[in-house]
NUDO-898972 format. One record per residue: x, y, z of N, C-alpha, C in turn; residue in three letters. Coordinates in steps of 0.02 Angstrom, whole numbers, padded with zeros to 5 digits, always signed. Layout:
XYZXYZXYZala ...
//
This chain:
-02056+00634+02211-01996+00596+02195-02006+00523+02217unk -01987+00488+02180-01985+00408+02182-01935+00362+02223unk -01962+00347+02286-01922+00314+02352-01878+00249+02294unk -01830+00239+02318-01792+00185+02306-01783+00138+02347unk -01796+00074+02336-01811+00026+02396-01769-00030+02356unk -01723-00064+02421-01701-00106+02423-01719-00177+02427unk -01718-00210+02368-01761-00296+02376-01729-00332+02429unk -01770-00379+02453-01735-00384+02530-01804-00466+02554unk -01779-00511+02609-01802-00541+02622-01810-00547+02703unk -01868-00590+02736-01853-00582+02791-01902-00639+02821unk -01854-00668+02880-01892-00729+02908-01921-00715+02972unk -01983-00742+02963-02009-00759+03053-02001-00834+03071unk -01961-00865+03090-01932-00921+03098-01977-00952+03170unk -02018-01017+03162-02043-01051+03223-02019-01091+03251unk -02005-01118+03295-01948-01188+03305-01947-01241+03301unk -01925-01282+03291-01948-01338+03278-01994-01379+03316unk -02016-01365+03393-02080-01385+03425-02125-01372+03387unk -02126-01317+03344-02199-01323+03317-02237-01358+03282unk -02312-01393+03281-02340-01325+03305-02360-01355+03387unk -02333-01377+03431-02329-01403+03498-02328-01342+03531unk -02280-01296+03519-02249-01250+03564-02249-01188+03499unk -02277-01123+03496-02281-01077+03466-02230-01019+03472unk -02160-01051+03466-02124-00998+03485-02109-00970+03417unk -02061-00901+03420-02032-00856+03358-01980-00845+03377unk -01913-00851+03332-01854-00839+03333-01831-00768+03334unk -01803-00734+03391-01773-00659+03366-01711-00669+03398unk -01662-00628+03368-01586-00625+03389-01577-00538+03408unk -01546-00536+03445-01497-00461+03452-01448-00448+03396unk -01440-00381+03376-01408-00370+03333-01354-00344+03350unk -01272-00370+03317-01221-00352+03337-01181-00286+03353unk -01232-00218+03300-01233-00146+03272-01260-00116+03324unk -01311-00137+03357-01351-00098+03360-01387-00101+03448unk -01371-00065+03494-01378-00083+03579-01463-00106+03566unk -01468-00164+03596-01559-00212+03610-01597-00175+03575unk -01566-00204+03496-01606-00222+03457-01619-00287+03436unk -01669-00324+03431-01706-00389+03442-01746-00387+03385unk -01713-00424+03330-01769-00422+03241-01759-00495+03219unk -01792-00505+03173-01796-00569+03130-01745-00569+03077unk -01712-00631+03070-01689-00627+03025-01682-00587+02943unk -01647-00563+02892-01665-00543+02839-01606-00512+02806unk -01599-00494+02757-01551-00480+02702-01597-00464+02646unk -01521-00451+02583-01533-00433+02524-01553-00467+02482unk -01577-00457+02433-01588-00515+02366-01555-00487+02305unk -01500-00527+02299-01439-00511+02242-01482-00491+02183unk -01443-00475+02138-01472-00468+02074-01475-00533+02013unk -01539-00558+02003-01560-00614+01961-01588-00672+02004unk -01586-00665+02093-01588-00707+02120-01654-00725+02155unk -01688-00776+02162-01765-00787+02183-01766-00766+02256unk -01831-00748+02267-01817-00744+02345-01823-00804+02388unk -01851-00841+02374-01829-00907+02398-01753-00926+02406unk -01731-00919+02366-01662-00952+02368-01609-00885+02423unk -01640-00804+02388-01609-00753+02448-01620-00791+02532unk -01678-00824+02534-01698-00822+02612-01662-00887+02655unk -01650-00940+02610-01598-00986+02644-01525-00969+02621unk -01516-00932+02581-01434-00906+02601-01430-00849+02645unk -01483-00811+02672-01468-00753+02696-01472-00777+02759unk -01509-00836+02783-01530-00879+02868-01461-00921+02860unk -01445-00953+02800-01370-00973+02819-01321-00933+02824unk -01314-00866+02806-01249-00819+02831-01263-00793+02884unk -01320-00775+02897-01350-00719+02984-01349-00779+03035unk -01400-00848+03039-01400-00907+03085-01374-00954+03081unk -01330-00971+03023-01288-01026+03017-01322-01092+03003unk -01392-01069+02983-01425-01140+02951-01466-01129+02895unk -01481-01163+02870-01543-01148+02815-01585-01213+02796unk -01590-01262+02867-01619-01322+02898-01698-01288+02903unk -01731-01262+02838-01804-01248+02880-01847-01256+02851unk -01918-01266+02856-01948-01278+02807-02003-01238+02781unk -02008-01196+02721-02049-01150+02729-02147-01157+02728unk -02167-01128+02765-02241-01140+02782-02263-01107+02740unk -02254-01035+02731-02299-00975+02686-02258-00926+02684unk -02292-00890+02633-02256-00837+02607-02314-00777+02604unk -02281-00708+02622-02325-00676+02641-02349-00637+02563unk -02401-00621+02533-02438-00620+02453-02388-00550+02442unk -02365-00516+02471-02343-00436+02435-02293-00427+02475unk -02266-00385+02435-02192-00359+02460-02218-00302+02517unk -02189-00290+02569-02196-00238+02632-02122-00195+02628unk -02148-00137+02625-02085-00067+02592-02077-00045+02684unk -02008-00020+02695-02011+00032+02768-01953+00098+02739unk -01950+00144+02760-01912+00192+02757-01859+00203+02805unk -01790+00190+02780-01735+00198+02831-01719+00261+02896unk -01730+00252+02949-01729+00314+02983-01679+00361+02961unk -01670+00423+02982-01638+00489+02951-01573+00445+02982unk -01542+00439+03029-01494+00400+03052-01458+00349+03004unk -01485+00305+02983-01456+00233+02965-01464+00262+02871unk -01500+00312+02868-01485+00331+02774-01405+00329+02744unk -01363+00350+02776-01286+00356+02738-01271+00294+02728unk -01284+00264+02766-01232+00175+02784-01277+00147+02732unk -01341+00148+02726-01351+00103+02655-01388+00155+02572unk -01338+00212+02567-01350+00229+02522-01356+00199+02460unk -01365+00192+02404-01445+00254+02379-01505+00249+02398unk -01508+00193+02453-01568+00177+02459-01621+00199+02517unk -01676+00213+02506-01719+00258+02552-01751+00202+02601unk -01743+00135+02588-01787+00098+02620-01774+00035+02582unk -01812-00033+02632-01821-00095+02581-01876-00119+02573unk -01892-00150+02519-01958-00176+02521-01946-00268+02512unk -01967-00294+02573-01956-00363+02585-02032-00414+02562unk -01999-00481+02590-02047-00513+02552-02031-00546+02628unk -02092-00575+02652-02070-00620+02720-02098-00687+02721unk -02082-00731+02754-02075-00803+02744-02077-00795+02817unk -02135-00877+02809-02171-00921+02886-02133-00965+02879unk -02072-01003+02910-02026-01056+02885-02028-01088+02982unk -02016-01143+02972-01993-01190+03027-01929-01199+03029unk -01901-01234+03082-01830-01248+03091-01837-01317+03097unk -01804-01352+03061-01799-01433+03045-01776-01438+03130unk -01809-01532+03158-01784-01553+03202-01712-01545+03219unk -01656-01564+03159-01588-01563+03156-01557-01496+03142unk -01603-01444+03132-01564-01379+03136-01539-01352+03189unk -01464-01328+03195-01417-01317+03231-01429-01232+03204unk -01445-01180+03264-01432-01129+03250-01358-01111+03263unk -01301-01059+03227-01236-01048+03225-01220-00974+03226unk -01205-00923+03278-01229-00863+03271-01150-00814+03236unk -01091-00886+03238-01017-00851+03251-00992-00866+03165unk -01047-00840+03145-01043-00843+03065-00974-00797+03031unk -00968-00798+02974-00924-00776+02927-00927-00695+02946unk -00965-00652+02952-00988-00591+02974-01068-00578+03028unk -01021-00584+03086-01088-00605+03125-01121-00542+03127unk -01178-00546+03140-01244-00489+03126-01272-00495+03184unk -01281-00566+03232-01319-00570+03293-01268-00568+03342unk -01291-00572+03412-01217-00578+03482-01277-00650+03526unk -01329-00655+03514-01383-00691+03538-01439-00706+03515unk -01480-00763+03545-01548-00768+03498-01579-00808+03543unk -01657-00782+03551-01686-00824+03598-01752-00847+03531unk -01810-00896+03573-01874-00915+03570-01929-00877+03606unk -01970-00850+03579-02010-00807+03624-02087-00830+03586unk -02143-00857+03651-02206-00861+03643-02232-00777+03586unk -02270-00846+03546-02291-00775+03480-02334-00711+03503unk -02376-00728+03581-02407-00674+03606-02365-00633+03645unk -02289-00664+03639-02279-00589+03682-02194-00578+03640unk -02208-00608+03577-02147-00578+03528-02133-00501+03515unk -02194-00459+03504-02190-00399+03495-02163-00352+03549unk -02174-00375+03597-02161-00333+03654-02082-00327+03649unk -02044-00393+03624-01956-00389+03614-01937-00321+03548unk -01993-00312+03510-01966-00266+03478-01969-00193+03477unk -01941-00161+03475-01924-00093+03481-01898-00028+03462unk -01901-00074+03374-01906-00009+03324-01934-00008+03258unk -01924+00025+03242-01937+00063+03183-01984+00002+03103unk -01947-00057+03150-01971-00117+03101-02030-00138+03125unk -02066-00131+03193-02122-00129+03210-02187-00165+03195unk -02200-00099+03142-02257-00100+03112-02253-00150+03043unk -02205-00158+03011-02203-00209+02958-02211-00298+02995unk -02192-00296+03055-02188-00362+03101-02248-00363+03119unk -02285-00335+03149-02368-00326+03150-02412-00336+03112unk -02404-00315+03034-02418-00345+02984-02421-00400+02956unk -02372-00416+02960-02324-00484+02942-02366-00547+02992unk -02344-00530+03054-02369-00595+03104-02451-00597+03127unk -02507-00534+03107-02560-00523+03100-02588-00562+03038unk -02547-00578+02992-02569-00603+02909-02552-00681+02915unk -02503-00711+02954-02466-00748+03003-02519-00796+03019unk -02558-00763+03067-02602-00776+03106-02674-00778+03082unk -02698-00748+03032-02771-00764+02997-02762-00799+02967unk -02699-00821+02930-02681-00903+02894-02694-00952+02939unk -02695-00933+02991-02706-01016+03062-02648-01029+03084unk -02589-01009+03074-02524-01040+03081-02515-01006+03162unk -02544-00954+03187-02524-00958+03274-02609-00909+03286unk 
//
């Protein structure tokens, strides 16, 4: 049977020190007790993912001040745990597209958005980003900031 995956976008956001200072943006999620992920959302229907990834950083961070570095070549699929399947039915999983983006000097992160998704958000050195995370999204972030990283970008 044929997984159904949700189109979906997702940022690893650096700060604007970079590339001085190699930090990565993660926030806590408002749902969910210390969970610590990257930004990301849906991609409407007809809509580029480019354009999904600065409206989805302007409704989750309240900016879309960034500038994108790279884009990662293929979409990365995960499967929703048995848990979190009802809340986003029909779908078994998403398959995202992820983006190396900066945060402009003048970007103001804003976390008390229209439907807030975060409660906090720190900067964390890229060698010890992984260690903040602690689920299930993991292994797609490993991927992601491993592909990240043979580009030269940390």
């Amino acid at each position: 049977m044929q997984k159904n995956y949700r189109p979906n976008v997702a940022a690893v956001i650096l700060s604007s020190a970079y590339p001085f200072k190699c930090e990565i943006f993660v926030a806590r999620r408002v749902d969910l007790s210390d969970v610590w992920q990257f930004p990301q959302g849906g991609i409407d229907k007809g809509e580029e993912p480019k354009d999904a990834l600065l409206r989805e950083l302007e409704e989750e961070i309240g900016t879309r001040d960034v500038e994108i570095l790279y884009e990662y070549p293929e979409w990365l699929s995960y499967d929703f745990p048995i848990n979190a399947k009802k809340k986003l039915y029909p779908f078994d999983g998403q398959t995202q597209k992820y983006f190396l983006v900066r945060l402009k000097s003048n970007a103001r992160v804003n976390l008390n958005t229209k439907h807030p998704e975060f409660s906090e958000f720190k900067f964390i050195n890229v060698k010890n980003v992984l260690d903040e995370i602690n689920h299930f999204k993991k292994p797609i972030y490993i991927k992601a900031l491993s592909f990240f990283k043979e580009k030269g970008f940390f």
